[in-house]
SESE-471200 format. One record per residue: residue in three letters; x, y, z of N, C-alpha, C in turn. Coordinates in steps of 0.02 Angstrom, whole numbers, plus 50000, padded with zeros to 5 digits. Atoms other than C-alpha are relative to their C-alpha. Layout:
<nodes>
alaXYZXYZXYZ/...
</nodes>
This chain:
<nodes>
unk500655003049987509354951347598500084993250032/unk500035005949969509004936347720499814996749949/unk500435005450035508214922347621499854991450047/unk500165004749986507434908047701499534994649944/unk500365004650053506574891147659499245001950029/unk500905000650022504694891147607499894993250022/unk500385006249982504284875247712500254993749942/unk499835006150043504204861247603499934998949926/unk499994996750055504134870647452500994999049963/unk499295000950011506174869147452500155007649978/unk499734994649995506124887947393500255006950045/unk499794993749953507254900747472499645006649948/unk500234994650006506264916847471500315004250044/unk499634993549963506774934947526499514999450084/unk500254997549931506314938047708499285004449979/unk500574995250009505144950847656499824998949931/unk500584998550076503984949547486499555006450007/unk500344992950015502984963247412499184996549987/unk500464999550022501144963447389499735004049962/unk500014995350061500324970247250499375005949969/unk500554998250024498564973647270499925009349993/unk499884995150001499024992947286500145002749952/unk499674998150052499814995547156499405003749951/unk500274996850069498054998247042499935006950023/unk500344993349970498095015947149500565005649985/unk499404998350000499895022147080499885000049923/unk499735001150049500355027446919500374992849954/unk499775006750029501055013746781500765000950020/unk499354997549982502765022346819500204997250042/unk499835001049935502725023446995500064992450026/unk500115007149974502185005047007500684997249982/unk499275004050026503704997846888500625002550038/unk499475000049961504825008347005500234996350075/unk500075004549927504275000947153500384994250006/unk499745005250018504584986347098500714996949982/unk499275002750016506224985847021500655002050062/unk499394995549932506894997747182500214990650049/unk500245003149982506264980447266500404995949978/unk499685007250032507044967347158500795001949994/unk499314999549993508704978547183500245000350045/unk499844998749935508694975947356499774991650020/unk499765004150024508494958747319499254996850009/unk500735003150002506554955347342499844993649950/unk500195005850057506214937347244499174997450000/unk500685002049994504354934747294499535005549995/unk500624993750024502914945447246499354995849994/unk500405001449987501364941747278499325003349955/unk500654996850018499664945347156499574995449987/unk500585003350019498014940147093499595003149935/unk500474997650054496924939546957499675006649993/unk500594994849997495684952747018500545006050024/unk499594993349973497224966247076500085005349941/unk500054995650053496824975546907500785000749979/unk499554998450023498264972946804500915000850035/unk499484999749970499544971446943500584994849970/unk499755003650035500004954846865500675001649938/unk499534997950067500734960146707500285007150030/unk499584998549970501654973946805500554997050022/unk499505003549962502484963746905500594993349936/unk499675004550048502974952146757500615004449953/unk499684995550045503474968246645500675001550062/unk499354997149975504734975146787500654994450021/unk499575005549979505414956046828500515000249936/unk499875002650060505904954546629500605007849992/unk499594994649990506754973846645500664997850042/unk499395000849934507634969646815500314993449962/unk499625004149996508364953346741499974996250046/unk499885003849940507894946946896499614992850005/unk500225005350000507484928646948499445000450075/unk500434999649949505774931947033499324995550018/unk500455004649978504444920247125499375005949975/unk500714996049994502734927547063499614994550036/unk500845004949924501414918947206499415002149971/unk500664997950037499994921647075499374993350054/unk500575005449977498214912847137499394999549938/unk500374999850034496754907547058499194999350045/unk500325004449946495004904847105499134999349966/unk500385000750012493324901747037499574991049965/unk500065006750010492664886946912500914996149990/unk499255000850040494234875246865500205001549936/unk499844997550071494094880046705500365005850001/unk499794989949982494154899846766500894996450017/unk499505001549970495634892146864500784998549964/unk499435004650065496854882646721500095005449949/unk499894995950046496404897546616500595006150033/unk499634998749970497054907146763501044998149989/unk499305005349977498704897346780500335001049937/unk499624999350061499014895246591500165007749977/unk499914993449992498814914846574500785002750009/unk499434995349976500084919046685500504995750008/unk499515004750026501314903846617500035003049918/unk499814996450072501084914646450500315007550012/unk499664993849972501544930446527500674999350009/unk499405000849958503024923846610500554996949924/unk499495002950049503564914246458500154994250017/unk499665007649980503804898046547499634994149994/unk500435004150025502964881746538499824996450092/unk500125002149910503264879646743500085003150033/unk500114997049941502714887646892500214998250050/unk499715001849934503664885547056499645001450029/unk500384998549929502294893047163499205001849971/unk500644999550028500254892947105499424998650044/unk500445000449938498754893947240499455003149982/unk500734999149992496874896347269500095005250055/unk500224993349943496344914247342499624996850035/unk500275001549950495594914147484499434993850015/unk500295007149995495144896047516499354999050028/unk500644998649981493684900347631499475002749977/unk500584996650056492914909847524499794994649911/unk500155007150058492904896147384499494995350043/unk500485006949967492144884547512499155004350002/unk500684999749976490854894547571499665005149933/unk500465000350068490384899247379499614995749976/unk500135006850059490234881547342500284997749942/unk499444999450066491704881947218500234991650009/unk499855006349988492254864347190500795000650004/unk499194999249982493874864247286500164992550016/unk499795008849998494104845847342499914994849967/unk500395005250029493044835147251500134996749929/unk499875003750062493234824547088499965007849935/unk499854994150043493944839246957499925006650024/unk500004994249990493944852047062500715004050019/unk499264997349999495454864447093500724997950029/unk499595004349958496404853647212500214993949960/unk499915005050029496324840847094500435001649931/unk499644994250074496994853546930500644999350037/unk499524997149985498334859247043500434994350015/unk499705005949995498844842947099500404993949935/unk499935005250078498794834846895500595003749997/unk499414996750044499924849846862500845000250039/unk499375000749957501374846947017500204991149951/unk499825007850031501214827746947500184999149917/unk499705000050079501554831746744500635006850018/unk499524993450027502934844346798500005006549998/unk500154992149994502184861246789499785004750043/unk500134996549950501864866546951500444998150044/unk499485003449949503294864247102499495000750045/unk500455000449939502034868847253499605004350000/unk500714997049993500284874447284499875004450060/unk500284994249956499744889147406499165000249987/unk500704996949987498144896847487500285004950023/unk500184993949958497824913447562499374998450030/unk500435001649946496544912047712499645007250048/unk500284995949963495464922347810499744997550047/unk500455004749961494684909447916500325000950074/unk499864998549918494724909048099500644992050015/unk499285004049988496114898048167499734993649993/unk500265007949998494984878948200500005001349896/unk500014999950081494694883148006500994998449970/unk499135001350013496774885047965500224993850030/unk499555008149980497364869648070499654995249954/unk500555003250051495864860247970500504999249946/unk499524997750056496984865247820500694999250012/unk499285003550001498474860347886499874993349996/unk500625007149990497524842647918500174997349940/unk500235001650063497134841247758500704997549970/unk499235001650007499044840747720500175001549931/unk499934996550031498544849447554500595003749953/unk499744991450018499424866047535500904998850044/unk499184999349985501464868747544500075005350022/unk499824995349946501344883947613499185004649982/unk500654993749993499864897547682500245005349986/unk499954992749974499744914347676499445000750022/unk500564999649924498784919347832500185006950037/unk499994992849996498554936047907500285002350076/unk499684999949934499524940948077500545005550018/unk499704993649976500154957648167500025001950058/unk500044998249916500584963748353499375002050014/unk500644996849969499044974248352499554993650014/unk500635006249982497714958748331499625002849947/unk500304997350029496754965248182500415003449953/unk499874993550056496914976548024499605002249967/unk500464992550004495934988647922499504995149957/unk500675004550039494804975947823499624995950051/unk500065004349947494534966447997499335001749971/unk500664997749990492544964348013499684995250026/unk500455004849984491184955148108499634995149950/unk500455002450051490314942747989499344999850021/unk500565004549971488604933648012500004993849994/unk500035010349982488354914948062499635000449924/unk499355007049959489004903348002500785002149981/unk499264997949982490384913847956500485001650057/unk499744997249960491714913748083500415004649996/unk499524995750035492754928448121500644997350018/unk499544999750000494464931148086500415000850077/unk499614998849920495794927848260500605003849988/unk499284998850025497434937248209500304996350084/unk499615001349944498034935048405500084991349992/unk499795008949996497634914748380500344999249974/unk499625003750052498394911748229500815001950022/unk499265000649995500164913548293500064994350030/unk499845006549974499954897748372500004996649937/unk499995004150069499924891748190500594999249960/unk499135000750047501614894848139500384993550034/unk500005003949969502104882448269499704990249963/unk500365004550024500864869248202500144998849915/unk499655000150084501424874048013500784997750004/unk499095003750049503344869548026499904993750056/unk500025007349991502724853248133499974996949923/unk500145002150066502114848847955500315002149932/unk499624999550046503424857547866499625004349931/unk500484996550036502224870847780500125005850001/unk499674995150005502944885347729499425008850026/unk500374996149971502124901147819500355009149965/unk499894993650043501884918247725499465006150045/unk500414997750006501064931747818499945008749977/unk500374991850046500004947147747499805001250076/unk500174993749985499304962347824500565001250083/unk499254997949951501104962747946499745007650032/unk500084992649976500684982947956499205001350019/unk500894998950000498744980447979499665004049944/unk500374997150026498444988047843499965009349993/unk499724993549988499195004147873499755002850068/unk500244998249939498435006348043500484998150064/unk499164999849939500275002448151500355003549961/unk499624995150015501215010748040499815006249945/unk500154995950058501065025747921500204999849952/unk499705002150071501065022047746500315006549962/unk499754995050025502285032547627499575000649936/unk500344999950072501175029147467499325004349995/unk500774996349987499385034747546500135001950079/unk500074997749925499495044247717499414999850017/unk500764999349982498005042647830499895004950004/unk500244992049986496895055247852499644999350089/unk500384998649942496465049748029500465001950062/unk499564995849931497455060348183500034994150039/unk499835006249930498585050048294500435002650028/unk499524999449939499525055248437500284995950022/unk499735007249975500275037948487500655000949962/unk499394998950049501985035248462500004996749943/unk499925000750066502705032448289500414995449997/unk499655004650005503275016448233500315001249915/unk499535000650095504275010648040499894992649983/unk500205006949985503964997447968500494993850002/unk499235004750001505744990747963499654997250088/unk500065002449921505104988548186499684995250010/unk500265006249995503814978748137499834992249979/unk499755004650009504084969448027500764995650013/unk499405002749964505864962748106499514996450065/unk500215004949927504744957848254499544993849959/unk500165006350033503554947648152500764995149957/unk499555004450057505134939848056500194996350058/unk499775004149945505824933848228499464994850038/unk500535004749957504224922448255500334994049970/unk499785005850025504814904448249499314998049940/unk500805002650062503884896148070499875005249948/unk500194993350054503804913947989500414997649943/unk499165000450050504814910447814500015008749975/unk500054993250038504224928947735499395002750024/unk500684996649970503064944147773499845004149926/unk500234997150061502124951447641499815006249994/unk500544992150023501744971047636499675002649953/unk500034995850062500924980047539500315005149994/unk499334995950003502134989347434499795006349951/unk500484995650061501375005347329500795005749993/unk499324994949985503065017047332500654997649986/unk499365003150006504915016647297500055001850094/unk499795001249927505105022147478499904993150055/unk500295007249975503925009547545500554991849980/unk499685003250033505014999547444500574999550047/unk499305000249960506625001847520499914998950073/unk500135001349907505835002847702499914991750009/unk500145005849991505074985947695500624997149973/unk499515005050015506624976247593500465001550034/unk499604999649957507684984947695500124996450055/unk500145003849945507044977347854500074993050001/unk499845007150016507534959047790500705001449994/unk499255000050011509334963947777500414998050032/unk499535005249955510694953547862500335004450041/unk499584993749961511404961748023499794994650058/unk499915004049945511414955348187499424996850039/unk500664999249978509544958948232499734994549964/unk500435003250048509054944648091500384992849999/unk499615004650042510534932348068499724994450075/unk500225007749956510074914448139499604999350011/unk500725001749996508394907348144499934997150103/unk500215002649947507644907848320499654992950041/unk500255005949956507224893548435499475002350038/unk500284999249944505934891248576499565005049992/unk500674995849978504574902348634500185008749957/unk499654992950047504644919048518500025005650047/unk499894995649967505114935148600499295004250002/unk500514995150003503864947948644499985006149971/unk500054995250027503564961748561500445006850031/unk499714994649950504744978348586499655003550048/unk500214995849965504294990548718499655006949955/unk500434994250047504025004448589499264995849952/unk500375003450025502934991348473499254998350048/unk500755001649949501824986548641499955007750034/unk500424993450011501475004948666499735002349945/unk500505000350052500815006448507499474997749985/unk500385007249999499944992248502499435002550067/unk500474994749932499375001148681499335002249994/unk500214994850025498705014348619499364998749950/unk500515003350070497695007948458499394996050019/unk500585004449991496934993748538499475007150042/unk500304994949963496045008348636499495006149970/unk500494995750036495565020648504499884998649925/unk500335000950053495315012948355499594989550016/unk500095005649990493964998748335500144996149969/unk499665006050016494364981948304499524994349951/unk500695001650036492614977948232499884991450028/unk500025004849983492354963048337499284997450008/unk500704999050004490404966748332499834999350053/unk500335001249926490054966048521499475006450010/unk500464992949985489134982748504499595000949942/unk500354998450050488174980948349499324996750016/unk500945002749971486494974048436500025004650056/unk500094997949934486834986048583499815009249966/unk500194993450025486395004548478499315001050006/unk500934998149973484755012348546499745002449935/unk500194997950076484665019248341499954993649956/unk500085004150057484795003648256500685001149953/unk499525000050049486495005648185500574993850011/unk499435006149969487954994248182500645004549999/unk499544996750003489345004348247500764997449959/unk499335002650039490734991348195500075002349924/unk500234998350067490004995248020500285007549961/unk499834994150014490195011548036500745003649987/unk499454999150008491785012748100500504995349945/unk499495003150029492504999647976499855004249927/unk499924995150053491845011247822500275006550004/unk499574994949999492565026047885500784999849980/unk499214999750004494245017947904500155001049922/unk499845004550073494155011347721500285009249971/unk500144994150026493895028047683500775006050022/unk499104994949978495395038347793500674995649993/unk499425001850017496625025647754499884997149917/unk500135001650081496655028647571500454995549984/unk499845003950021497755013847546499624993749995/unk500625005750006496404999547563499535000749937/unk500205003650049495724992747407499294998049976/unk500555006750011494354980647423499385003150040/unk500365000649956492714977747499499365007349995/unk500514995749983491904998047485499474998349964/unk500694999850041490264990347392499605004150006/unk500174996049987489085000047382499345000450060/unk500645001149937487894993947534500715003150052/unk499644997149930489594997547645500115005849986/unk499694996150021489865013747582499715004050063/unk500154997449952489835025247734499405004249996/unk500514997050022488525036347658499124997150013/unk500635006049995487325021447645499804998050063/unk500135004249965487485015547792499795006650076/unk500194994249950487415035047902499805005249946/unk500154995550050486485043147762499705009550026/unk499934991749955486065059447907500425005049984/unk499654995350000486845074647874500425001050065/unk499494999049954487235075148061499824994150047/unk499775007749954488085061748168499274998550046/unk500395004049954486825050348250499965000850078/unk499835001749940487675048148401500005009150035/unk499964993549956487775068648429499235000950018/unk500864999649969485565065948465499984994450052/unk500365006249973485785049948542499845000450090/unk500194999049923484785052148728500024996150010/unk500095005449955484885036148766500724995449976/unk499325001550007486895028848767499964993350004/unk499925006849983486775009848758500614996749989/unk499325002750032488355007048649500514996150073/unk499264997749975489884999748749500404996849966/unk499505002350028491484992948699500404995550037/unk499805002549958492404979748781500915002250009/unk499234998349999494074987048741499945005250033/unk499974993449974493475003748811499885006449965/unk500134995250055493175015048660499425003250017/unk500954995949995491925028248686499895000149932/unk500274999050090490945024648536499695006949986/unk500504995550001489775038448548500685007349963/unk499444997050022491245051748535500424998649935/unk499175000750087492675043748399499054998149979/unk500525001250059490875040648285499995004949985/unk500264992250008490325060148290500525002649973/unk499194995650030492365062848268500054997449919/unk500165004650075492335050948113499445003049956/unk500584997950036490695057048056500235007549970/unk499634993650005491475074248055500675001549943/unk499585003850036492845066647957499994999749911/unk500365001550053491735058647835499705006649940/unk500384995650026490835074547798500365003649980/unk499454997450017492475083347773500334996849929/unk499595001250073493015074347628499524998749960/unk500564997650060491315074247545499995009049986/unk500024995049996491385092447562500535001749956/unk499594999150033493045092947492500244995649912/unk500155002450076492495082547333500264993849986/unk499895007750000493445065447379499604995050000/unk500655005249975491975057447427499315000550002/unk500744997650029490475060347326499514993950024/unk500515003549972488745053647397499784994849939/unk500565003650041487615041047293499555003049980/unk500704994350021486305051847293500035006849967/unk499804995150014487265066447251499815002749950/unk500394999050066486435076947121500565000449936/unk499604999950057486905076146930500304993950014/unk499805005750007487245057146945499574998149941/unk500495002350041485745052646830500215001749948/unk500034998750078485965049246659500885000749993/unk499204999950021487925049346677500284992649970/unk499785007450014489005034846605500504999550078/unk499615000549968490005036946762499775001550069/unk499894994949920489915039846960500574999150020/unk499214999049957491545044947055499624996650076/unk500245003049944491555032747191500385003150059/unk499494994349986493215042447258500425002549952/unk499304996350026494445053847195500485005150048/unk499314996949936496175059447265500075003549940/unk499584997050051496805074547140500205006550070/unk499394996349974498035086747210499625007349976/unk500444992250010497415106647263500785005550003/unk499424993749999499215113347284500824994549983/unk499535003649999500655109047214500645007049957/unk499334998049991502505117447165500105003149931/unk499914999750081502715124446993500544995749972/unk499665008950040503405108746872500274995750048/unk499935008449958503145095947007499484998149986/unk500225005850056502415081346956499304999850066/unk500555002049970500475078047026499684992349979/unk500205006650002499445062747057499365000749993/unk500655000349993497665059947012499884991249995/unk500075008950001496765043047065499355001750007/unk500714998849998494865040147031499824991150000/unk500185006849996493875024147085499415002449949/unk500544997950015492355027346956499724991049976/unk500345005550027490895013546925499685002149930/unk500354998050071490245010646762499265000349995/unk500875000650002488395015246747499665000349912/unk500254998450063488345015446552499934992049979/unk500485005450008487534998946454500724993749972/unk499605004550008489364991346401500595001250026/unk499385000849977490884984946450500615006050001/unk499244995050031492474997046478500544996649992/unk499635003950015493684989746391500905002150046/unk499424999249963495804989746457500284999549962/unk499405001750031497464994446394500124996449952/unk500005005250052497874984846234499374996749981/unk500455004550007496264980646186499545006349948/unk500564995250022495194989246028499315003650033/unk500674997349957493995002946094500175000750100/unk499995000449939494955004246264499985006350043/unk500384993549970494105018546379500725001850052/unk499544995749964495425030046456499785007250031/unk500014991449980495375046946571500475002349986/unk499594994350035495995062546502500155005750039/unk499954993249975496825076146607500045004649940/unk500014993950053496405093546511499835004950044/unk500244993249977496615111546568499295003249965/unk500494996450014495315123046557499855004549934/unk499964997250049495905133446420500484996449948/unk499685003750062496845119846319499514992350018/unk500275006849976495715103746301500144995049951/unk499915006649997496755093446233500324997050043/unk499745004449928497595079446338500615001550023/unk499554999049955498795085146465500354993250009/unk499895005149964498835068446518499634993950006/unk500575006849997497955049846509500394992550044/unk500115006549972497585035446597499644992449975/unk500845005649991496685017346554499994997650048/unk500445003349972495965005246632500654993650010/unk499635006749989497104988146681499734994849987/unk500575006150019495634976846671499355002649971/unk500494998850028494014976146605499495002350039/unk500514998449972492494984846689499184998649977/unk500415001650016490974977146664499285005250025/unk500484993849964489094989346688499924996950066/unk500075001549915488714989546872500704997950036/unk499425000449974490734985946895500415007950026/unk499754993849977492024997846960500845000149976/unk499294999349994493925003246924500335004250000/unk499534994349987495285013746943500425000649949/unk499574996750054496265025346853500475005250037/unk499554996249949497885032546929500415002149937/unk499364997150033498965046646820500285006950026/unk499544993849987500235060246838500165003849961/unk499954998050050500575073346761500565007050032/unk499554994649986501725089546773499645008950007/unk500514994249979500895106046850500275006049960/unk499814994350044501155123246746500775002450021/unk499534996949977502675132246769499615007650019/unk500314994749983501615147546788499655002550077/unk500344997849945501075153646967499285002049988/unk500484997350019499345155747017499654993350011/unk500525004050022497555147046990499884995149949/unk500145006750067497415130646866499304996750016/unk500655005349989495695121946844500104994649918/unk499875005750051495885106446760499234994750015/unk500635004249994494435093046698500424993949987/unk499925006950019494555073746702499294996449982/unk500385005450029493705065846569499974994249976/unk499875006950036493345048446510499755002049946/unk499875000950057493525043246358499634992549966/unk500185004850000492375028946287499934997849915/unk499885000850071492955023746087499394996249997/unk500575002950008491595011946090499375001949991/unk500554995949973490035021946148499795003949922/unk500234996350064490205031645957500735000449966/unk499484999950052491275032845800500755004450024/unk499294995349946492365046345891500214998850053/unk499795000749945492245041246038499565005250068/unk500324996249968491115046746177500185002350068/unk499584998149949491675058746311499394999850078/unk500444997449948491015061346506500525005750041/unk499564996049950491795076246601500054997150074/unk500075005149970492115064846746500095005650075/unk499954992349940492495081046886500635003049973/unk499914991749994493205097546886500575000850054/unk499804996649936494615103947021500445004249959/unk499704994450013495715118247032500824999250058/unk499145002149998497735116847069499945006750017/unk499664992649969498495132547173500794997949971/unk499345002350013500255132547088500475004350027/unk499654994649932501625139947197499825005250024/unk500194998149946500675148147311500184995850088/unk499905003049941501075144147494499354995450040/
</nodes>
């Protein structure tokens, strides 16, 4: 493993760090393997947050296994109180009484809450008491802001190192137009910022390197959207981001032992890595800028230049940025339920296949009208196939639960191991409680003709009513050939003395059949 310095942090970190927010979509297993594959390939930085459901204490549990001496880049972010409780938290987890690396999520988004980030006791001022009594070595942000916003923040002279978002393509799968006075996100600017960060000696971390799974294909969640373009790894691309002067580490997200090995791999000392570049950074490979080609072309970039130009009244960027969320089942965040593609093209059939009057265009060139109807087509395909149940969908009423998605497995190998992952919101009147905690609500895999538990899952964090979370488990398919129908139910100890159940959905497993 390379290791460079973190700016003015003084810590050497691995070339490549892991991100974590993935992880709540993986088994408890799968996650701790990830991880330790990671820390045996010499990964020292890891990257989570409060809100990554339980990734935290993962990442703590597999550091304390591995023996290993690892940077957790935890953040915090709300009142300071929320914040210190934050901090001390995950200084009790760890066991230590000092943090080498402690930062405010997304800084822009604090500001434009109104969170008291600068001002007399506000988080800047916590984080600062706690570098000055000893218990903090250096402070971080993560950023979303458009680039005049980031130099601002270097300005400030603040923060020891960013994490800031930056990839060949220009964009990644959360990209999106805002509304004034939000500005959007530049990925292409901000490389002039690495530049401007080691003038000031500010250690530079960036996220979404792979866009988000949209340059390369993830091994943890494959897309579901058809690409003909050539095929990159992510060892290609990330090595090109590592060769930007100012880069110290790139952050993937890491959900897999493969993923695992691909990404730490790609930090490994060899000829392609050794010696920190000078001068003007290289350009991107020849295979990398055909990719890059290609993409900018057919997928959009959500830059909103066409969302006032639809003769229907729709916002195509909209559209297309809930679809993505949707075919690249590795993305996380953000599906609320106003973006939920459903909501927003609630038609049975595509818009754009009536539309007589074509106003849309695209400045990149995208026929919108076409990839929408293909997408829409898409969309309707995995509601059909039970991943992607509507809002409206009947038999929601009166449930403690709606399936916001679910991934469960229709064919699999006799005694190979399956995956079920369910995003469900809580629609019942209390809290679902998590893991270690009296009364904590778990799903239950159960066959059809045996109902007790095959198999369970909880919760990582707490789900509050009108909240949402995930539940990812595995389990081992019959040895028997043939038809299996299995139910996943929750489990709610609270709700009644026994414990009150919801059959949460229904599928059916083909077991070695071809």
């Amino acid at each position: 493993m390379e290791y460079r310095r973190l700016g003015r942090t003084g810590l050497q970190v691995s070339a490549v760090a892991f991100g974590t927010c993935q992880l709540r979509l993986v088994p408890e297993r799968a996650a701790l393997e990830t991880l330790a594959r990671g820390f045996a390939l010499g990964v020292n930085l890891v990257h989570t947050a409060p809100d990554y459901e339980g990734a935290t204490e993962l990442v703590v549990r597999a550091i304390k296994d591995s023996g290993r001496d690892v940077i957790v880049a935890s953040q915090g972010y709300g009142s300071t109180d929320q914040m210190e409780r934050q901090f001390e938290s995950l200084c009790e987890l760890l066991g230590a009484d000092h943090l080498p690396l402690f930062g405010i999520a997304c800084v822009d988004d604090r500001e434009r809450l109104g969170e008291n980030l600068y001002g007399p006791g506000g988080m800047v001022e916590f984080l600062e008491r706690r570098k000055a009594d000893g218990r903090l070595g250096s402070i971080f942000c993560t950023t979303h802001g458009d680039p005049a916003y980031i130099e601002r923040l270097l300005q400030r002279d603040v923060f020891d190192a960013l994490m800031i978002a930056w990839n060949p393509l220009g964009f990644h799968l959360l990209s999106w137009h805002p509304h004034e006075p939000i500005v959007q996100e530049d990925l292409p600017s901000n490389r002039k910022l690495f530049t401007l960060a080691a003038a000031r000696d500010v250690g530079i971390m960036v996220m979404k390197p792979l866009a988000g799974g949209l340059l390369v294909a993830g091994k943890a969640f494959p897309s579901r959207l058809p690409d003909d373009g050539p095929a990159l790894t992510a060892r290609e691309v990330l090595r090109t981001i590592l060769r930007e002067p100012g880069v110290s580490t790139v952050v993937p997200g890491t959900a897999s032992v493969a993923e695992a090995e691909e990404n730490a791999l790609a930090a490994h000392l060899d000829d392609a890595l050794t010696g920190r570049r000078r001068g003007a950074a290289p350009e991107p490979p020849p295979l990398i800028q055909a990719r890059v080609s290609t993409l900018q072309t057919t997928l959009c970039s959500r830059c909103g230049y066409c969302d006032d130009l639809c003769s229907k009244g729709l916002a195509p960027s909209w559209l297309f940025r809930a679809a993505y969320l949707q075919l690249f089942p590795s993305e996380t965040f953000e599906a609320i339920a106003e973006q939920e593609y459903f909501r927003l093209h609630p038609e049975d059939a595509a818009a754009c296949a009536s539309c007589e009057r074509v106003t849309c265009r695209c400045p990149a060139g995208i026929d919108i009208p076409r990839s929408l109807i293909a997408l829409h087509r898409d969309m309707v395909a995995l509601h059909d196939d039970g991943v992607l149940p509507r809002a409206d969908d009947k038999g929601a009423d009166g449930r403690l639960t709606r399936v916001v998605r679910q991934d469960v497995p229709s064919r699999l190998a006799c005694g190979a191991v399956g995956t079920c992952r369910l995003y469900l919101e809580n629609r019942g009147p209390s809290t679902w409680l998590p893991a270690g905690t009296p009364g904590a609500v778990r799903v239950e895999l159960r066959a059809r003709r045996r109902w007790w538990s095959l198999a369970a899952a909880h919760l990582r964090e707490a789900v509050p009513p009108g909240g949402r979370g995930h539940f990812a488990l595995e389990f081992t398919s019959p040895s028997r050939r043939g038809r299996h129908e299995f139910s996943l139910v929750l489990i709610d100890p609270m709700r009644s003395e026994r414990g009150e159940r919801e059959t949460v959905t229904r599928f059916v497993v083909r077991v070695g059949e071809p």
